[in-house]
C-alpha positions as CSV (number, residue, x, y, z in Angstrom):
1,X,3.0,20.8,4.6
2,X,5.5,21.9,2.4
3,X,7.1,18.6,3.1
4,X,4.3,16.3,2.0
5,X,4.9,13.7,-1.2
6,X,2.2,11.9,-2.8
7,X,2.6,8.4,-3.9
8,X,-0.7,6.6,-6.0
9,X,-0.9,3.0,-5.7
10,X,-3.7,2.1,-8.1
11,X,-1.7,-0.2,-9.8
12,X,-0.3,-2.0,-7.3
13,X,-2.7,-2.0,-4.4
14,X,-5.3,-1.4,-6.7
15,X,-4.8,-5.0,-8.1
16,X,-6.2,-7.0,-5.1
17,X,-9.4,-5.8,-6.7
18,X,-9.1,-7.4,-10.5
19,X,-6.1,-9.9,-9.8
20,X,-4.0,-6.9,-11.4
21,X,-5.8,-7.6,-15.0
22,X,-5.9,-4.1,-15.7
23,X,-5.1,-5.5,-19.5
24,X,-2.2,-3.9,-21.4
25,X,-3.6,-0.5,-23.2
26,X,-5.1,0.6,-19.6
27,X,-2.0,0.1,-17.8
28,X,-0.3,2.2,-20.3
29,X,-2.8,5.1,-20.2
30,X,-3.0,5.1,-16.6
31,X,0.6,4.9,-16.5
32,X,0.6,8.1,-18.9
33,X,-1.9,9.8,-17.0
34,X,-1.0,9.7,-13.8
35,X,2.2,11.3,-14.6
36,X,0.4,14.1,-16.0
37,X,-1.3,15.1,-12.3
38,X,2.1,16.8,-10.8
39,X,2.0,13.1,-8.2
40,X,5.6,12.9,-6.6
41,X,6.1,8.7,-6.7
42,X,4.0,6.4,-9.2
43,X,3.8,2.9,-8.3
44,X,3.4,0.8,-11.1
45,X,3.0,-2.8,-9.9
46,X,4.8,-5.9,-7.9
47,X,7.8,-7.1,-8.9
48,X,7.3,-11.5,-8.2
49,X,8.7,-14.9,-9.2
50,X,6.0,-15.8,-10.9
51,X,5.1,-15.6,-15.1
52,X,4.5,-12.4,-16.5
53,X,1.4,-11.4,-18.3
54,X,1.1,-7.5,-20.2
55,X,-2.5,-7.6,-19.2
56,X,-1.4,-7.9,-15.4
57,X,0.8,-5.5,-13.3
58,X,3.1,-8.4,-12.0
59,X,6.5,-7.7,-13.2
60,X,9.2,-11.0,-12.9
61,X,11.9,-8.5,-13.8
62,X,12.6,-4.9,-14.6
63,X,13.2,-5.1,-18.3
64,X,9.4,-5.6,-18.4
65,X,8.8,-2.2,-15.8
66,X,11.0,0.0,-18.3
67,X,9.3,-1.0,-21.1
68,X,5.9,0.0,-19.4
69,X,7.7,3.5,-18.3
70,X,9.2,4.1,-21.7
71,X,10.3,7.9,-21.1
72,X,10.3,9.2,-17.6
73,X,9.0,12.4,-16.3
74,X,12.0,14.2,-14.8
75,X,10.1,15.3,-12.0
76,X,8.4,11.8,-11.1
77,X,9.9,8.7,-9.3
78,X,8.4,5.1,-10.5
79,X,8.2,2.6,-7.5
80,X,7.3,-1.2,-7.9
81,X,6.7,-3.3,-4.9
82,X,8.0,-6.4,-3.3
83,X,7.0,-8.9,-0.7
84,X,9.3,-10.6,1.9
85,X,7.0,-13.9,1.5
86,X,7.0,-14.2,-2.0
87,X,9.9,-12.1,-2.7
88,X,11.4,-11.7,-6.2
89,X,14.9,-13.9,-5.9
90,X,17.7,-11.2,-5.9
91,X,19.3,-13.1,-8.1
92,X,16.9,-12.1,-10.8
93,X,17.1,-8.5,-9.9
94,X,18.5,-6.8,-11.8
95,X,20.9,-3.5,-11.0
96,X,19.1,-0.2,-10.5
97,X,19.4,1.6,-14.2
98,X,18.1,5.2,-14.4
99,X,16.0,3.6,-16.8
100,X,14.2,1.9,-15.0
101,X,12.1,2.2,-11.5
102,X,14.3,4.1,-8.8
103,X,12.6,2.7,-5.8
104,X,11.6,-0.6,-4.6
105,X,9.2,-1.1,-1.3
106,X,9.4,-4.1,0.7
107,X,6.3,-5.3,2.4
108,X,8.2,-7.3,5.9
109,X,6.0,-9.1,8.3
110,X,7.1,-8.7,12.1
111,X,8.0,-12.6,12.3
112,X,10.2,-12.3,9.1
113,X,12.5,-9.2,10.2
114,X,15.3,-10.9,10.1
115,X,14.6,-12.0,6.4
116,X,13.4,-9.4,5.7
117,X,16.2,-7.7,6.6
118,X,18.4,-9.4,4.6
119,X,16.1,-9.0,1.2
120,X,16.1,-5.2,1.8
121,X,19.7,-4.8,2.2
122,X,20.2,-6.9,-1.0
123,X,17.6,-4.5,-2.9
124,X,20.1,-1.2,-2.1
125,X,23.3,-3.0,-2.7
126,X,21.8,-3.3,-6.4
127,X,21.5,0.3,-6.3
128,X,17.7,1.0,-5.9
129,X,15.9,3.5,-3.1
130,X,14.4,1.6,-0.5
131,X,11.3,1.9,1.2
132,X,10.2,-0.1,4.1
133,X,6.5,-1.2,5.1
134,X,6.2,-3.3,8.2
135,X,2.9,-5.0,7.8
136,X,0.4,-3.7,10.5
137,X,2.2,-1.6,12.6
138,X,-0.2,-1.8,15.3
139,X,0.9,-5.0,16.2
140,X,4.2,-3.9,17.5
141,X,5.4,-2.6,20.7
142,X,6.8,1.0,21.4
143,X,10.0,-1.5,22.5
144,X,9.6,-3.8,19.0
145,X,9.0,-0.4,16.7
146,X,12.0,1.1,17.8
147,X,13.9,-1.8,17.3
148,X,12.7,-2.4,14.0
149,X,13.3,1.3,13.2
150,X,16.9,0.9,14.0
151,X,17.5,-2.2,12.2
152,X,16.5,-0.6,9.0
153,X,18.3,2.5,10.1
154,X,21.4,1.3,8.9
155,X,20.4,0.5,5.2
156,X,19.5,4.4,5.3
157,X,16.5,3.4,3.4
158,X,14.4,6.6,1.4
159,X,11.4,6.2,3.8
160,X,9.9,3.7,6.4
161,X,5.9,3.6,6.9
162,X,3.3,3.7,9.5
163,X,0.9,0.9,7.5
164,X,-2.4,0.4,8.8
165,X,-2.7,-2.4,6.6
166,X,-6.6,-3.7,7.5
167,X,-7.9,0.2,8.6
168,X,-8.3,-0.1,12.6
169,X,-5.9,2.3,14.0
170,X,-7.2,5.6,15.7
171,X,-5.6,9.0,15.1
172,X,-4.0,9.5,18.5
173,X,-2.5,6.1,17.7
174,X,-1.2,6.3,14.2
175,X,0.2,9.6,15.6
176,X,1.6,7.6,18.2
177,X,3.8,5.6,15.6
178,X,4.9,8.5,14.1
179,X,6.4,10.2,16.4
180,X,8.3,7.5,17.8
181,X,9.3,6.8,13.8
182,X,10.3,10.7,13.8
183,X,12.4,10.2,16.6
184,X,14.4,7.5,16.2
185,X,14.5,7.5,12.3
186,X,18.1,8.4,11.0
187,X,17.7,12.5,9.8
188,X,16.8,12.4,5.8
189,X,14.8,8.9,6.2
190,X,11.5,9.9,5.1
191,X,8.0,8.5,7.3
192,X,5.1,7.5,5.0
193,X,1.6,6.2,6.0
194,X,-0.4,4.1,4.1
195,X,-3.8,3.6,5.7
196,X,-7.3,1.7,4.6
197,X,-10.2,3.0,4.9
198,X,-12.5,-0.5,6.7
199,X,-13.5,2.5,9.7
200,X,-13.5,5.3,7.2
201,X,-10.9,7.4,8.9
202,X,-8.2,7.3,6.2
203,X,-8.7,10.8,4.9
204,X,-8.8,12.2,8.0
205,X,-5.7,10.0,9.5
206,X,-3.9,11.5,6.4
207,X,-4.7,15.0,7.0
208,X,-3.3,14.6,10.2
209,X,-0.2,12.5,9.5
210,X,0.4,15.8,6.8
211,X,-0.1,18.5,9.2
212,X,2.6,16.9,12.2
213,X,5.5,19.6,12.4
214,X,8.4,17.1,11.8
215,X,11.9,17.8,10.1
216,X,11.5,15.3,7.2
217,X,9.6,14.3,4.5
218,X,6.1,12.7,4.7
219,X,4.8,10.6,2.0
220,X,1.2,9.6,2.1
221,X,0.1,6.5,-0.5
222,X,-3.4,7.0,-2.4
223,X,-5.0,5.3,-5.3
224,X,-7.7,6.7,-7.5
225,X,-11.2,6.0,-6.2
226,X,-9.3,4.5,-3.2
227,X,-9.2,1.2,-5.4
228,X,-7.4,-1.2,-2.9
229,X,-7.7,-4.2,-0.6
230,X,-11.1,-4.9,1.8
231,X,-12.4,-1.2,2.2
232,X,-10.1,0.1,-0.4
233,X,-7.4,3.3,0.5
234,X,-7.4,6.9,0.7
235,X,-8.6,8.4,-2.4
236,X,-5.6,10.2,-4.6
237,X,-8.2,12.6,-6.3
238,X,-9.6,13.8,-2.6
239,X,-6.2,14.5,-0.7
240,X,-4.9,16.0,-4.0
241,X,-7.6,18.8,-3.7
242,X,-6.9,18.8,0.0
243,X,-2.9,19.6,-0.5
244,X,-4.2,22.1,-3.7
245,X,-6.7,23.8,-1.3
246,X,-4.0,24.1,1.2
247,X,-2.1,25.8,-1.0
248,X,0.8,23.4,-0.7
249,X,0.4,22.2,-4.1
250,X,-0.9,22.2,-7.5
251,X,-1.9,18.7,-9.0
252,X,-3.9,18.2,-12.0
253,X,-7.1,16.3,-10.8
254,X,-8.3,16.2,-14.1
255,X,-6.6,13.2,-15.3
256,X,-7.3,11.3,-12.2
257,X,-11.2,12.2,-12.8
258,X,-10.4,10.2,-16.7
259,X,-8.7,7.3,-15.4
260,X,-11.6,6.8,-13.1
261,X,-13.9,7.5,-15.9
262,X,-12.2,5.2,-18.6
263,X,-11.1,2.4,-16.2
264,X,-11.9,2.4,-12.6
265,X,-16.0,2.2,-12.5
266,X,-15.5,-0.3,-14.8
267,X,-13.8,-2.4,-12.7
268,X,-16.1,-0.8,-9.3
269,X,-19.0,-2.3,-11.6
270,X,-17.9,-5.4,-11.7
271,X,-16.1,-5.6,-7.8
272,X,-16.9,-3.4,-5.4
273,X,-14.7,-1.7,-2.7
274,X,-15.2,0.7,-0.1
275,X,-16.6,1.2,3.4
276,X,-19.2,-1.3,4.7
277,X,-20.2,-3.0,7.4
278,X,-18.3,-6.5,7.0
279,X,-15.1,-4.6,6.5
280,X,-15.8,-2.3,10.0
281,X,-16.5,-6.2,11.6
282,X,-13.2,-7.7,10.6
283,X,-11.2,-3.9,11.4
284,X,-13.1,-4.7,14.8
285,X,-11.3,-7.8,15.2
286,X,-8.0,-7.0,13.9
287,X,-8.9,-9.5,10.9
288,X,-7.6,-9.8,7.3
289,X,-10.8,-8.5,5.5
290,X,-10.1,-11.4,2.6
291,X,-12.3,-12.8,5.5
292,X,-15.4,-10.4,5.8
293,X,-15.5,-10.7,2.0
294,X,-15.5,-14.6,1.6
295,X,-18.9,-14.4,4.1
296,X,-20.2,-12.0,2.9
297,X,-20.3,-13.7,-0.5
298,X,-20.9,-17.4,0.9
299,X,-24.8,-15.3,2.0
300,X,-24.0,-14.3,5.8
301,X,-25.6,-11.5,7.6
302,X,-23.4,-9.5,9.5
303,X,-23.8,-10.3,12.5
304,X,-23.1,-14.5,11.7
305,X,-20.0,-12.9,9.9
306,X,-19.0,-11.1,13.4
307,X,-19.8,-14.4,15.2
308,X,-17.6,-16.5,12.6
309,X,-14.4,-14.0,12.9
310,X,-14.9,-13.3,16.9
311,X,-14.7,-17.1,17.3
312,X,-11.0,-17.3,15.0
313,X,-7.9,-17.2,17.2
314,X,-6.0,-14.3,16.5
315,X,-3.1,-16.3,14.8
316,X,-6.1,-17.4,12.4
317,X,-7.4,-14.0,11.8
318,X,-4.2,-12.9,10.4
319,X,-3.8,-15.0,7.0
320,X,-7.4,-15.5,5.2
321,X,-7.5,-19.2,4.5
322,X,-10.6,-20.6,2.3
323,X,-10.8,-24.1,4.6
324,X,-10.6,-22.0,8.0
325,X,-14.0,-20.3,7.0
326,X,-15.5,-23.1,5.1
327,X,-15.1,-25.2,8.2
328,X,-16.7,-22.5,10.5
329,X,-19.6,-22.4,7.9
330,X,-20.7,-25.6,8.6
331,X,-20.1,-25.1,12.6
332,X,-22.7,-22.0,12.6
């Protein structure tokens, strides 16, 4: 396990919980803290065309990240995130200064390779590390993976993830993925997995992503408390002791313990996130859990919730839309 990076995402995936309105001191002092805990990659946010706000982890273009980063740690890597459909024009990107962020990850969606292609390679002609993170792997074939794997190949991009982006793939499966990235991944590309936890499995999917015998770097994303999307991630503060127990590593878990003190039950008292049984219903279906949430909240029980998402198409299930549900509300 010797080989095993740790990349925390609570401010980034963290913000589908609070619209990223962590507000401006917090961001800082998470910022601050987190690379206090010995973590490998700190993600600070999404780079986006859209305005900027200090209060929000949304970044329109990197003068704003380095301000945020101020003096790096030498032995930390900063990481902001991008997304092929709403992608920060490149145009607006600026070069990669040592500054700043080293590494951008792209978020591509299977019917948007070919644009998404294109973004990536325009990210490492500007000089950044790149990390690609193909939207819910289990959609793709062994055939389709391994295509995918060798497209990318040839931007020699840092890393390329297994994402199990809405929490419903097995071990033997996510496995499964790995391998076949481990095998036909140019030598030094490093394989990541970033996992949710809507059928509580992402701790132990992580463990065993960790252990796997393979001649290259794994990275495994976390967030503090899990904060994150539907059922929320794999807790940072948990696999950190995991790693330390194994001897593998010696992070600091005390500043993760303050930051979720100080800012994250705050925000778990307001929204929560974790394991329940709406998120295992839509992880059941292969369903964006934006979905299981609306219900939940418009008064369903579970099981109207399960009839409502069993009766989308599975085009429909992918991309939570407000009117979709609404209509199917009135239909039950």
């Amino acid at each position: 396990m010797n080989n095993v990076k740790l990349l925390d995402c609570t401010l980034r995936d963290g913000g589908y919980i609070n619209n990223w309105e962590f507000g401006k001191n917090a961001i800082s002092d998470i910022t601050r803290k987190l690379e206090n805990t010995g973590i490998d990659i700190l993600e600070v946010g999404f780079i986006k065309d859209e305005p900027y706000n200090a209060n929000r982890t949304v970044f329109n273009n990197m003068e704003q990240v380095k301000k945020l980063i101020g003096v790096k740690k030498p032995s930390l890597q900063y990481a902001v995130m991008a997304e092929v459909v709403n992608p920060l024009p490149l145009e607006k990107l600026a070069e990669a200064d040592p500054q700043g962020p080293e590494i951008i990850r792209v978020i591509v969606w299977k019917r948007m390779l070919k644009e998404g292609f294109e973004y990536c390679k325009g990210i490492k002609e500007k000089g950044y590390k790149l990390c690609i993170q193909p939207a819910r792997v289990s959609q793709y074939s062994d055939q389709e993976f391994t295509d995918m794997i060798h497209l990318f190949n040839s931007l020699d991009p840092m890393a390329l993830y297994v994402v199990d982006s809405w929490g419903t793939m097995y071990q033997d499966e996510l496995l499964h993925y790995l391998h076949l990235a481990d095998r036909h991944l140019t030598q030094g590309i490093a394989a990541g997995y970033h996992g949710h936890n809507n059928m509580m499995q992402a701790f132990d999917a992580a463990c065993a992503f960790a252990a796997q015998k393979i001649n290259r770097d794994i990275i495994i994303d976390s967030s503090i408390y899990g904060i994150g999307r539907g059922a929320g991630n794999l807790n940072t503060e948990i696999f950190a002791r995991y790693l330390n127990q194994k001897g593998v590593r010696a992070f600091k878990l005390e500043p993760m313990i303050e930051i979720y003190d100080r800012y994250i039950s705050k925000i778990y008292e307001h929204t929560k996130w974790g394991y329940s049984v709406p998120y295992f219903i839509s992880a059941r279906y292969n369903c964006n859990p934006n979905f299981a949430r609306y219900l939940e909240e418009q008064g369903c029980s579970c099981r109207e919730i399960e009839q409502i998402i069993a009766s989308l198409s599975p085009e429909d299930r992918i991309i939570f839309s407000k009117e979709k549900a609404d209509r199917l509300l009135k239909q039950k």
